[in-house]
C-alpha positions in Angstrom: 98.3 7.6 -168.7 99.1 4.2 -170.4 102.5 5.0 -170.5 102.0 5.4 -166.2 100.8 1.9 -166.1 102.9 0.2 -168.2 106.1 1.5 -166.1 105.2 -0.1 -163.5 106.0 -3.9 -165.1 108.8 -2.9 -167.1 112.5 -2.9 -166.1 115.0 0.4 -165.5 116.5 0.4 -169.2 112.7 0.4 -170.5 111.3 3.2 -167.8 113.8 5.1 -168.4 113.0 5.3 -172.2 109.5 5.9 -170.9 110.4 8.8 -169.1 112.1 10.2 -172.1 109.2 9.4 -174.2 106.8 11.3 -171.9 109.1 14.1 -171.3 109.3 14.3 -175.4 105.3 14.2 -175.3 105.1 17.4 -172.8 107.3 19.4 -175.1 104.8 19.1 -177.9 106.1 15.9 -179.8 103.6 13.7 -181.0 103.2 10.2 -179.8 104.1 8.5 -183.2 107.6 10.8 -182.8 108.1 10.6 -179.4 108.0 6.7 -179.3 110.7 6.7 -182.1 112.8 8.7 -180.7 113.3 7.2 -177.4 113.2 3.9 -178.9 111.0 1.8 -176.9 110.0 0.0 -179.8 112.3 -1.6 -182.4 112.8 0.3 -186.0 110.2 -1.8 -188.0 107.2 -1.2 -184.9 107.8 2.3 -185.2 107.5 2.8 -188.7 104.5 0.8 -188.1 103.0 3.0 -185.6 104.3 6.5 -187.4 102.5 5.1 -190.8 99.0 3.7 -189.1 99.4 7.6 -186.4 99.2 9.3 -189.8 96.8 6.9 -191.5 94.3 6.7 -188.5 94.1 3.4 -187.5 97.2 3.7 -184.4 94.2 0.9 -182.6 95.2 -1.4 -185.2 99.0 -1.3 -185.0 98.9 -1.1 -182.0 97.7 -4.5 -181.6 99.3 -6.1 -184.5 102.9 -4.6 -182.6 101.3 -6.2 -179.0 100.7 -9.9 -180.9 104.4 -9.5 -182.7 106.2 -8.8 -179.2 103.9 -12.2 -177.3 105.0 -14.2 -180.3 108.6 -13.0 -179.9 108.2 -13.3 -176.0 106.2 -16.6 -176.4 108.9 -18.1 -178.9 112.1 -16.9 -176.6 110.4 -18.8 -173.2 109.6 -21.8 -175.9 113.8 -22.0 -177.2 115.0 -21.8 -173.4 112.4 -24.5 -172.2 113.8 -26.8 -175.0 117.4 -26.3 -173.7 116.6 -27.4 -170.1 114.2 -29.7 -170.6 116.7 -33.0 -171.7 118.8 -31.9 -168.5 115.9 -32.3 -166.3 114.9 -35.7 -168.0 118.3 -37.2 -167.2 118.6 -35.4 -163.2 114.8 -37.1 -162.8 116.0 -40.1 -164.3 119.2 -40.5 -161.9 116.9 -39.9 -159.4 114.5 -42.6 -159.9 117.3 -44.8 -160.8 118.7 -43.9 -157.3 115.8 -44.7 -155.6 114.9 -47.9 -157.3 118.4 -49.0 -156.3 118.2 -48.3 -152.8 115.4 -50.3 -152.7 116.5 -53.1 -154.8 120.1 -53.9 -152.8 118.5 -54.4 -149.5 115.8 -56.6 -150.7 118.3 -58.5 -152.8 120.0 -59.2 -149.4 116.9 -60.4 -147.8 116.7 -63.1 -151.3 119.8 -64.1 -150.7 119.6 -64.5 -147.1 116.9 -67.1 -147.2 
């Protein structure tokens, strides 16, 4: 059922592997097994999962894997903020420089006018 739900926010590649994983599930593979097989998870979450399915304690791995992949997630979004960032500071600050000197050259006109 969770594996229902979670296709619905993933992308092809990942349903696809989903759909392999359930389809392992209905042929009598456990879900430890099935998961490594159709590797939606990378080698060092699986061994995770297989070890804490046999130990008991899948609820705990199962959150540990869930904080790993944010902080991967969280640090990827962090690393491609940082690149764009200084190229917006400079666009803004053309802008701004644009505008204060549009404003500037018609009242330095008016100055010298008078």
């Amino acid at each position: 059922e969770s594996l229902e739900m979670s296709k619905k926010l993933c992308y092809k590649e990942a349903v696809c592997k989903i759909n392999s994983c359930q389809e392992m599930m209905k042929n009598g593979l456990s879900f430890d097994k099935a998961v490594q097989k159709s590797a939606i998870l990378d080698p060092a979450s699986s061994r995770k999962l297989t070890i804490s399915f046999h130990t008991g304690k899948t609820d705990e791995a199962m959150k540990k894997i869930a904080k790993d992949y944010s902080e991967k997630v969280n640090n990827s979004v962090d690393e491609k903020i940082s690149r764009v960032e200084p190229a917006l500071v400079i666009i803004m600050s053309l802008l701004v420089g644009f505008v204060l000197f549009s404003v500037m050259i018609p009242m330095l006109s008016v100055i010298t006018a008078v």
